[in-house]
C-alpha positions, -999 to +999 in steps of 0.1 A: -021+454+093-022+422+117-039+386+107-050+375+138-080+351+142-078+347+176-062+371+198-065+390+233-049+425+220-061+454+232-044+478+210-054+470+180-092+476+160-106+459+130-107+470+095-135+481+076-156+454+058-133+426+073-143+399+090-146+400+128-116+389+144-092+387+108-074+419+100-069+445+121-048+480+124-028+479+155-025+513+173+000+538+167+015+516+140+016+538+104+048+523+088+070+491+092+096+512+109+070+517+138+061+478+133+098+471+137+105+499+166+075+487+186+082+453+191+119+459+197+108+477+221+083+450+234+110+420+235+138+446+256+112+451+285+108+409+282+141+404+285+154+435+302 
């Protein structure tokens, strides 16, 4: 789950019964592992 009020993601959708633009479910993202792994991965191809 993500708290973002205002972002430009495009890999993420909302929950159910949330407010618009609030919580959201990012894509492909099931455990904290995959949180973890994802933006590892994400700050290597910044700085690689």
């Amino acid at each position: 789950m993500l708290f973002a009020h205002d972002h430009c993601f495009d890999n993420v959708k909302f929950l159910d019964n949330q407010p618009e633009y609030t919580f959201h479910r990012i894509n492909g993202i099931n455990t904290f592992v995959d949180y973890v792994e994802s933006l590892a991965t994400e700050w290597t191809n910044e700085i690689g």
